[in-house]
PQR file of N, CA, C, O and H, with PARSE charges and radii, in Angstrom:
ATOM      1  N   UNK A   1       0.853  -1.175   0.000 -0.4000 1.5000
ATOM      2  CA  UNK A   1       0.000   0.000   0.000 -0.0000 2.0000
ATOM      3  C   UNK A   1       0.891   1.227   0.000  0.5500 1.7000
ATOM      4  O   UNK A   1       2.008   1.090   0.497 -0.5500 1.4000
ATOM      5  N   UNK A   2       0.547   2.400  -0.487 -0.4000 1.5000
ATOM      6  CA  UNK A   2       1.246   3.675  -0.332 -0.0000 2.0000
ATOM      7  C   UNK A   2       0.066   4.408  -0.472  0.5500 1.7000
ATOM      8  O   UNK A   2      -0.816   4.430  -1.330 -0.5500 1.4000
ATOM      9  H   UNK A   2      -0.361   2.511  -0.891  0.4000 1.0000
ATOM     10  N   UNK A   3       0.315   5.180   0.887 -0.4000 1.5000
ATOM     11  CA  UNK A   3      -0.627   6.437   1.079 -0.0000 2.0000
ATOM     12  C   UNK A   3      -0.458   6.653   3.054  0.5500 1.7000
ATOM     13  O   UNK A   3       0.336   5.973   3.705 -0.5500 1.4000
ATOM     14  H   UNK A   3       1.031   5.163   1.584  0.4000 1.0000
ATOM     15  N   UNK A   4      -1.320   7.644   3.640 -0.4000 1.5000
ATOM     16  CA  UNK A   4      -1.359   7.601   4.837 -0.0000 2.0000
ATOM     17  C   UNK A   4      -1.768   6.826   6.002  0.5500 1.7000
ATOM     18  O   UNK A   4      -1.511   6.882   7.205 -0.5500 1.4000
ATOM     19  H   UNK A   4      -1.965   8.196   3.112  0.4000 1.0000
ATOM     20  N   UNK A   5      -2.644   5.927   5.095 -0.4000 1.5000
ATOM     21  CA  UNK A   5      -2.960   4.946   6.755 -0.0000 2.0000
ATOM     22  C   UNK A   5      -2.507   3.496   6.315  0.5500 1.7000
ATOM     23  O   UNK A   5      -3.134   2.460   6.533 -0.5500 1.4000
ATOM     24  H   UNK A   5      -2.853   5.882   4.118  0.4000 1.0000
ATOM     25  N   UNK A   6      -1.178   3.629   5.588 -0.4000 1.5000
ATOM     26  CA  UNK A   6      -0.429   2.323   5.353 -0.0000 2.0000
ATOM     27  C   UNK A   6      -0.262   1.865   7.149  0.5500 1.7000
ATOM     28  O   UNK A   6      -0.789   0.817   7.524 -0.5500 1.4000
ATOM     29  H   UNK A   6      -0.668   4.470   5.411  0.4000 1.0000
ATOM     30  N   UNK A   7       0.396   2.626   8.009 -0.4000 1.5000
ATOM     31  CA  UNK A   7       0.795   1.973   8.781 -0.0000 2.0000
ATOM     32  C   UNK A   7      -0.130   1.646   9.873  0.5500 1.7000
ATOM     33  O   UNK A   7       0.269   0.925  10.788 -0.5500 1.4000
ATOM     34  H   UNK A   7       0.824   3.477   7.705  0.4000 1.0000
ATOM     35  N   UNK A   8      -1.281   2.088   9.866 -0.4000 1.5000
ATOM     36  CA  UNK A   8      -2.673   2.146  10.504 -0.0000 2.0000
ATOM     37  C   UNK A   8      -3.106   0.778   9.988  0.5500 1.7000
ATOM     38  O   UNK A   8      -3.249  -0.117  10.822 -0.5500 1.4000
ATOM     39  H   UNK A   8      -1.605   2.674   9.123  0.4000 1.0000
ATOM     40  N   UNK A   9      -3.311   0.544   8.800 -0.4000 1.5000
ATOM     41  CA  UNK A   9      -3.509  -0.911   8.508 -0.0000 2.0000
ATOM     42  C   UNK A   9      -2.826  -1.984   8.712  0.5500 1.7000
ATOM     43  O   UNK A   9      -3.396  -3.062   8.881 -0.5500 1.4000
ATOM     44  H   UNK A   9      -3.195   1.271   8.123  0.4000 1.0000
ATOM     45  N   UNK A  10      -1.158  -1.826   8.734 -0.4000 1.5000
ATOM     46  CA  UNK A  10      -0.552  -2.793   8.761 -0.0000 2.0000
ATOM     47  C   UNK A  10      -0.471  -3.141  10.466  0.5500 1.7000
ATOM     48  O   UNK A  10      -0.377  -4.342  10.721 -0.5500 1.4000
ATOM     49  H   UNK A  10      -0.695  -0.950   8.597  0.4000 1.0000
ATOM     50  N   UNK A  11      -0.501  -2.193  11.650 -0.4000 1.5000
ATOM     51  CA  UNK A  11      -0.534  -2.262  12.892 -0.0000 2.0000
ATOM     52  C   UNK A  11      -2.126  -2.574  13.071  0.5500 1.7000
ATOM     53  O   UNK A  11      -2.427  -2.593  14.265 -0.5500 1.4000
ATOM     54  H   UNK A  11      -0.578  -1.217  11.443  0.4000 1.0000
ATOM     55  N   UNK A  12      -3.020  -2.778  12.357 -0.4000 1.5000
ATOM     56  CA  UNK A  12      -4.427  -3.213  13.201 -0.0000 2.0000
ATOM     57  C   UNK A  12      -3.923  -4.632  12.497  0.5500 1.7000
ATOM     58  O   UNK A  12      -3.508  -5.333  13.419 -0.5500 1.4000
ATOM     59  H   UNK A  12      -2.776  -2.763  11.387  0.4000 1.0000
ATOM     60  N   UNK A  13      -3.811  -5.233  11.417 -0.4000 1.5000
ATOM     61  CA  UNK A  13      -3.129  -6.353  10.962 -0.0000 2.0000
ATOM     62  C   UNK A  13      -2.650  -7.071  11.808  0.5500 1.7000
ATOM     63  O   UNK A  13      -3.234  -8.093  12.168 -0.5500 1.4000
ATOM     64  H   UNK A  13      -4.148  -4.663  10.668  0.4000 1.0000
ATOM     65  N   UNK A  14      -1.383  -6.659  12.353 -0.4000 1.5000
ATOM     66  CA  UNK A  14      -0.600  -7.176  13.553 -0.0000 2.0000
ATOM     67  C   UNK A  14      -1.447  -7.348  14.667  0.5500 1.7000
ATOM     68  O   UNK A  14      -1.047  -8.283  15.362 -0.5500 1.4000
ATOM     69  H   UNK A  14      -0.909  -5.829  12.061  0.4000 1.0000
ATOM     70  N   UNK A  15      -2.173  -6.960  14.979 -0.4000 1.5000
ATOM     71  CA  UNK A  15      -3.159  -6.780  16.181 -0.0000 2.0000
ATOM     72  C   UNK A  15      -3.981  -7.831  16.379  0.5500 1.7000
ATOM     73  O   UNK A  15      -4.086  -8.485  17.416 -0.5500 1.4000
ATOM     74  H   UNK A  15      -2.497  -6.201  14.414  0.4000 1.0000
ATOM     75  N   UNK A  16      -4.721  -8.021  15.085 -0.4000 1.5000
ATOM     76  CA  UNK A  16      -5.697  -9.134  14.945 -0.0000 2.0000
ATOM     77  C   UNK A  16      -5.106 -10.605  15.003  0.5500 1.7000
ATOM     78  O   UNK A  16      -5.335 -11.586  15.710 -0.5500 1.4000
ATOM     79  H   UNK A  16      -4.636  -7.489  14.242  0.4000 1.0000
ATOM     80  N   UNK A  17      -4.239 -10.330  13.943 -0.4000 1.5000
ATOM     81  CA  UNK A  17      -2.968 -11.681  14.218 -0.0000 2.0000
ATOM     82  C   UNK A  17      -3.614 -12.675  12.912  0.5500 1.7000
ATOM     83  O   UNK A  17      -3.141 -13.812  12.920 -0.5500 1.4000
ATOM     84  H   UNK A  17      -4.053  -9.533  13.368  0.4000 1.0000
ATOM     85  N   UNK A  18      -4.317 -12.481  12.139 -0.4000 1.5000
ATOM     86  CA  UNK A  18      -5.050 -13.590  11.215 -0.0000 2.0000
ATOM     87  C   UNK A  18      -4.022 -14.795  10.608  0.5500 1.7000
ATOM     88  O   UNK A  18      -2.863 -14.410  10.454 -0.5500 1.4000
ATOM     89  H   UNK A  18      -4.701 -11.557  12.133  0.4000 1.0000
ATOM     90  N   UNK A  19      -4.278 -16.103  10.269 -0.4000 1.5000
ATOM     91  CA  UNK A  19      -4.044 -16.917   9.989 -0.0000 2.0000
ATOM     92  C   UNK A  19      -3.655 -16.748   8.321  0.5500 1.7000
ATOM     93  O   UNK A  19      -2.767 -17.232   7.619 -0.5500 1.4000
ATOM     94  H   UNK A  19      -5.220 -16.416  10.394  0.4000 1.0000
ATOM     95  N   UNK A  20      -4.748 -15.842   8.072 -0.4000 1.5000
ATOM     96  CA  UNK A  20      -4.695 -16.003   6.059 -0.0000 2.0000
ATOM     97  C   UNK A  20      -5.513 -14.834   6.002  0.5500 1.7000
ATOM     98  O   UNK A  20      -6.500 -14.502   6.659 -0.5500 1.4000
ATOM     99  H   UNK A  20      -5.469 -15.448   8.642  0.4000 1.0000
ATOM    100  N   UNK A  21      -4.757 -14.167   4.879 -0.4000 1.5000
ATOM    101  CA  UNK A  21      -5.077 -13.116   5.008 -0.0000 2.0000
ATOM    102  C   UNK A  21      -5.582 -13.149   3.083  0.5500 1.7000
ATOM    103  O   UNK A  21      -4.683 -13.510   2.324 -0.5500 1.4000
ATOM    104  H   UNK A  21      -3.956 -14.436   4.346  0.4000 1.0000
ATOM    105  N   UNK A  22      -6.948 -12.781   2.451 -0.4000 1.5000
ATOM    106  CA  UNK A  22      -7.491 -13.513   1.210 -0.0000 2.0000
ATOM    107  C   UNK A  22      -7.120 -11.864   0.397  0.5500 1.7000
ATOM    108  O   UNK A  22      -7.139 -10.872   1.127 -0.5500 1.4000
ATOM    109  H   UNK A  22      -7.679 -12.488   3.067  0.4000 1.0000
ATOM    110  N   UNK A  23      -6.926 -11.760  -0.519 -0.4000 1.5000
ATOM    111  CA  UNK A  23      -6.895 -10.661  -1.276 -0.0000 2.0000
ATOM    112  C   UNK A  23      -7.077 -11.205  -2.828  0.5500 1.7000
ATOM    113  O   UNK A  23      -6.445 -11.941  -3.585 -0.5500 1.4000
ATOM    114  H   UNK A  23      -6.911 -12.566  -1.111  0.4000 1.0000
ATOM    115  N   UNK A  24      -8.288 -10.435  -2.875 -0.4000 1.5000
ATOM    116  CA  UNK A  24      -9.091 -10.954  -4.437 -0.0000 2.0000
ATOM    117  C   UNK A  24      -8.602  -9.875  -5.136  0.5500 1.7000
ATOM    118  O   UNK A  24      -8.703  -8.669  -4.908 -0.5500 1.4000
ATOM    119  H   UNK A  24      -8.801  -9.837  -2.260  0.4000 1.0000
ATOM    120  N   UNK A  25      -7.949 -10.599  -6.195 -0.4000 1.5000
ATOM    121  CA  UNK A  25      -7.992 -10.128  -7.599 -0.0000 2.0000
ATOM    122  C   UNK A  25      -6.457  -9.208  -7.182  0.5500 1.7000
ATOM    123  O   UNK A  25      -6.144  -8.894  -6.034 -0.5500 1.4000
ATOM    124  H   UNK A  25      -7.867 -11.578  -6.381  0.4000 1.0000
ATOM    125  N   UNK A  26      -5.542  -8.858  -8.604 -0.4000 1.5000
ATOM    126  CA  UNK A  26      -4.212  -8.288  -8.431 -0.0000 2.0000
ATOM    127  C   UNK A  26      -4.178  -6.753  -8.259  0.5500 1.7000
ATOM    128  O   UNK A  26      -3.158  -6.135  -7.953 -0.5500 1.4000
ATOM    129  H   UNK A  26      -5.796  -9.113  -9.537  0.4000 1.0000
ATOM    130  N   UNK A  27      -5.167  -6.296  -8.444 -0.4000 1.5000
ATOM    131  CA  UNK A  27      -5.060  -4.854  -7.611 -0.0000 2.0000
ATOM    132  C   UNK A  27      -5.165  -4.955  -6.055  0.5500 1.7000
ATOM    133  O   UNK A  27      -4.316  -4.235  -5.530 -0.5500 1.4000
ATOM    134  H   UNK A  27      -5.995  -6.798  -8.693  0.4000 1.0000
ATOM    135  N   UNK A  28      -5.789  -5.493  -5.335 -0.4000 1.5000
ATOM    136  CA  UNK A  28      -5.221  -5.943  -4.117 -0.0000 2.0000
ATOM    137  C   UNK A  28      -4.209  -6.271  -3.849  0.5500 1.7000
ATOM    138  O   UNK A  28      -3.392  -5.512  -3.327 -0.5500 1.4000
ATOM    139  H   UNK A  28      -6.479  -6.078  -5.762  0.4000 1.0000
ATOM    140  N   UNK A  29      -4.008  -7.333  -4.095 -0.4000 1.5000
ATOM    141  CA  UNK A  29      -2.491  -8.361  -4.357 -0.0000 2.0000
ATOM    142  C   UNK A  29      -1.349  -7.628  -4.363  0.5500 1.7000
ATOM    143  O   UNK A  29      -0.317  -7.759  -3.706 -0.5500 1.4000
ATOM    144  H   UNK A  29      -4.671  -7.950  -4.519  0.4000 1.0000
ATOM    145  N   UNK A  30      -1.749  -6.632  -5.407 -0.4000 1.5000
ATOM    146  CA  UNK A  30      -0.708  -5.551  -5.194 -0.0000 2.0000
ATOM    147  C   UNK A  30      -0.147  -4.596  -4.343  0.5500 1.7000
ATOM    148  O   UNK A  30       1.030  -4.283  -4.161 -0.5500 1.4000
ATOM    149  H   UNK A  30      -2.588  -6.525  -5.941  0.4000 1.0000
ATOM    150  N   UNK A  31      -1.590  -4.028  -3.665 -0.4000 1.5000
ATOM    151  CA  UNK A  31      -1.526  -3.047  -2.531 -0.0000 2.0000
ATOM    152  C   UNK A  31      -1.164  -3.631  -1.246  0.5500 1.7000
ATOM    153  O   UNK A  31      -0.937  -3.018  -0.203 -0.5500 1.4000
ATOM    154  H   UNK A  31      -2.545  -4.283  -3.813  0.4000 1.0000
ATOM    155  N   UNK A  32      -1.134  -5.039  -1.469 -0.4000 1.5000
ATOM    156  CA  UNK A  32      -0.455  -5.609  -0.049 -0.0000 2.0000
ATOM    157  C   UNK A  32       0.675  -5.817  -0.242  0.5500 1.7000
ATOM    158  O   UNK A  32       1.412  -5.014   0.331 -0.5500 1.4000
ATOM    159  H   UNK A  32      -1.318  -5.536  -2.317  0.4000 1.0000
ATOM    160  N   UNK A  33       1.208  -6.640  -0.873 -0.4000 1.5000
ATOM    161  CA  UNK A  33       2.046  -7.361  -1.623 -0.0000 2.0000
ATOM    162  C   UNK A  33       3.575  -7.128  -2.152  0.5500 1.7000
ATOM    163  O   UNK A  33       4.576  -7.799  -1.904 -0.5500 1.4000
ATOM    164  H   UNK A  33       0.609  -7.292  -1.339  0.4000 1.0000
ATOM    165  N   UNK A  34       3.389  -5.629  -3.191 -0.4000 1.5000
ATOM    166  CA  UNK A  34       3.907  -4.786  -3.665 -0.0000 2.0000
ATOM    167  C   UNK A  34       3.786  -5.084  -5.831  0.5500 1.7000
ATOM    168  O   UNK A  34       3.486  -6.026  -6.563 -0.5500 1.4000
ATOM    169  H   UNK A  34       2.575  -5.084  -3.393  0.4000 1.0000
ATOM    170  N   UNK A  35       4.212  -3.690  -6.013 -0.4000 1.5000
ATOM    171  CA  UNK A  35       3.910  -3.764  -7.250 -0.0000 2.0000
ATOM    172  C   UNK A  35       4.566  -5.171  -8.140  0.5500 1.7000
ATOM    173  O   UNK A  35       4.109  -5.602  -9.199 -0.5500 1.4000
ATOM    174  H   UNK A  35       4.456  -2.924  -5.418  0.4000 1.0000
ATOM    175  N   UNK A  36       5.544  -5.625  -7.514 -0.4000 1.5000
ATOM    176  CA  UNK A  36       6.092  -7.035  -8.375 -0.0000 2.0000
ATOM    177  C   UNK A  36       5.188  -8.214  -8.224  0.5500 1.7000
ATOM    178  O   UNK A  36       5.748  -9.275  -8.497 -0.5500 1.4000
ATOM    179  H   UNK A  36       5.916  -5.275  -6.655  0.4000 1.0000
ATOM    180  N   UNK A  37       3.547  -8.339  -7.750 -0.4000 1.5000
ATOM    181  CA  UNK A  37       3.003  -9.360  -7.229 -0.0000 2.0000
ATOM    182  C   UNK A  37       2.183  -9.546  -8.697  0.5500 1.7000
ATOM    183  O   UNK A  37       2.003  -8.461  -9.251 -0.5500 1.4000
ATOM    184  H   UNK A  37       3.092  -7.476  -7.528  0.4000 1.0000
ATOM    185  N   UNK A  38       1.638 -10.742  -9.449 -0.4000 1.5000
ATOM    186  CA  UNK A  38       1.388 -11.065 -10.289 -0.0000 2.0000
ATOM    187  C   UNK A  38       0.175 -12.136 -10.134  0.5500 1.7000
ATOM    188  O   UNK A  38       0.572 -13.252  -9.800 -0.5500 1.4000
ATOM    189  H   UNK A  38       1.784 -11.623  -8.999  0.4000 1.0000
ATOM    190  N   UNK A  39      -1.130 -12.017 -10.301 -0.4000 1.5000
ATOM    191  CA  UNK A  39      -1.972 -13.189  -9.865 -0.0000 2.0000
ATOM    192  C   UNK A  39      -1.659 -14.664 -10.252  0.5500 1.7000
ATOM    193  O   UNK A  39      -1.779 -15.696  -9.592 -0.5500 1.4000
ATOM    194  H   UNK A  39      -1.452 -11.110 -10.572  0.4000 1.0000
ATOM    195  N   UNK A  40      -1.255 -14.468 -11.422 -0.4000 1.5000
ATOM    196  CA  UNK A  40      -0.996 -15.927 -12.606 -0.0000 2.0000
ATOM    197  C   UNK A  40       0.512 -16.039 -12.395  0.5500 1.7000
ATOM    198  O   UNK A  40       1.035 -16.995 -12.969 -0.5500 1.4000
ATOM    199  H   UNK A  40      -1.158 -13.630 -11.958  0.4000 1.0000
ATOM    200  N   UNK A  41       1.080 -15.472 -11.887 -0.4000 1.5000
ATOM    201  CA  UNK A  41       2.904 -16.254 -11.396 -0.0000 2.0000
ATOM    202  C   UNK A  41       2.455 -16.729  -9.768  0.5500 1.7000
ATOM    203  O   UNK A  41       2.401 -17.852  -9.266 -0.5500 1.4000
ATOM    204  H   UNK A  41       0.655 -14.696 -11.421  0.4000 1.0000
ATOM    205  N   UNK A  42       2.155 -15.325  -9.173 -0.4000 1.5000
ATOM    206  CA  UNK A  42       2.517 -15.905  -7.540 -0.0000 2.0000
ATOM    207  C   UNK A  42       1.219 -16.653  -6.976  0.5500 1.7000
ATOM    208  O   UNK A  42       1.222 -17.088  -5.824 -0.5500 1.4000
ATOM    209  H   UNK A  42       2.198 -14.413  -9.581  0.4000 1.0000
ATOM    210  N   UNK A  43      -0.063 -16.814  -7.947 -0.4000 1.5000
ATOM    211  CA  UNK A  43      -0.922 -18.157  -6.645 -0.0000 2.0000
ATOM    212  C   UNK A  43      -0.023 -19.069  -6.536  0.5500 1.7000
ATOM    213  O   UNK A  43       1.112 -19.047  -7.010 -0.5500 1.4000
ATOM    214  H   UNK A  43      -0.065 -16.461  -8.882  0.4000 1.0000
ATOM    215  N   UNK A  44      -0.735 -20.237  -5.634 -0.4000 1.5000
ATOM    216  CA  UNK A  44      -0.459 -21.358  -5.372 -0.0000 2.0000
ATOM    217  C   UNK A  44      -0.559 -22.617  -6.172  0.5500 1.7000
ATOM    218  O   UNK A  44      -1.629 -22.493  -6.768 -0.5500 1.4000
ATOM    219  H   UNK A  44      -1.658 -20.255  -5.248  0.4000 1.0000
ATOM    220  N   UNK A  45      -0.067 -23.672  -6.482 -0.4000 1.5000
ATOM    221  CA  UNK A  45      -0.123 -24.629  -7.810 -0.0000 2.0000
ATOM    222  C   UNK A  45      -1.494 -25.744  -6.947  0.5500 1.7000
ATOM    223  O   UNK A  45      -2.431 -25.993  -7.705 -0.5500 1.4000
ATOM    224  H   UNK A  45       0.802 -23.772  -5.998  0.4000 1.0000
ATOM    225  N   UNK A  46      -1.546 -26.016  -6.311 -0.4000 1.5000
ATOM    226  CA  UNK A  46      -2.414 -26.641  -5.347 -0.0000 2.0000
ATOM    227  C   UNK A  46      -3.213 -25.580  -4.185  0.5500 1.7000
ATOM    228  O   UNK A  46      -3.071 -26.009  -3.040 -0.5500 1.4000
ATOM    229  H   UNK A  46      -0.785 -25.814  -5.695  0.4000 1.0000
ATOM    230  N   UNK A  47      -3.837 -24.580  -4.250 -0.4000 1.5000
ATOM    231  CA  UNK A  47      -4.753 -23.705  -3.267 -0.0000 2.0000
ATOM    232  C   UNK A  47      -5.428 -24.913  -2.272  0.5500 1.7000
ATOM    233  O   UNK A  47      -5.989 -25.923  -2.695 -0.5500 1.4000
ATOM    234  H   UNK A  47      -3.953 -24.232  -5.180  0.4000 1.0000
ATOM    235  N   UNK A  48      -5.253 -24.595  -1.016 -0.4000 1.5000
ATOM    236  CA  UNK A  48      -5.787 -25.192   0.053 -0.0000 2.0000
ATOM    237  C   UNK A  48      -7.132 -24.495   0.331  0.5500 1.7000
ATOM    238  O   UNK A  48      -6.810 -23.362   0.688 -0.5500 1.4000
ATOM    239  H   UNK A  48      -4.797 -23.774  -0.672  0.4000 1.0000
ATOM    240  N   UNK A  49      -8.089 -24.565   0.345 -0.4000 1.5000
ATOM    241  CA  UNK A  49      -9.821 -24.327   0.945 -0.0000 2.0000
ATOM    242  C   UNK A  49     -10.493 -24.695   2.023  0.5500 1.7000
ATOM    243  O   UNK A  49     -11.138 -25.734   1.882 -0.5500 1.4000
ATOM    244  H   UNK A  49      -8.350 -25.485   0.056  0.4000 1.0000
ATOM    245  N   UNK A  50     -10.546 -24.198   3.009 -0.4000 1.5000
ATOM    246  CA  UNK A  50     -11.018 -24.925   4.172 -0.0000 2.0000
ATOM    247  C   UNK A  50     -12.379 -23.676   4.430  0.5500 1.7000
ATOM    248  O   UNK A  50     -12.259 -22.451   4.432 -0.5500 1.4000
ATOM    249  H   UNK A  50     -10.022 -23.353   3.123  0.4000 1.0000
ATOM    250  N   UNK A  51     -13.638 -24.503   4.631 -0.4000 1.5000
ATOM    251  CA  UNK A  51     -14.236 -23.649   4.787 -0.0000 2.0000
ATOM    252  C   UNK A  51     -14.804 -24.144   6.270  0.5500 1.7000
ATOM    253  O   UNK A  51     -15.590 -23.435   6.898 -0.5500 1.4000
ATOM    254  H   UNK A  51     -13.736 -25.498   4.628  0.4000 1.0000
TER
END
């Protein structure tokens, strides 16, 4: 992310503590991630689903 409440998000993040954290689609992906994140290089070859 870049902007002002990058670190506001990333410290409530830390806070919560989550297991998996889901980000749909590569404009997300990105804003977490950073601009080198790619949907179709970096998923997973086997995605795990637990619902």
């Amino acid at each position: 992310m870049d902007g002002p409440d990058d670190r506001t998000f990333f410290s409530e993040l830390r806070l919560i503590d989550p297991e998996v954290v889901v980000v749909l689609g590569a404009t997300a992906g990105r804003a977490l991630l950073g601009l080198s994140f790619r949907v179709t290089k970096d998923r997973p070859a086997n995605p795990i689903c637990q619902v």
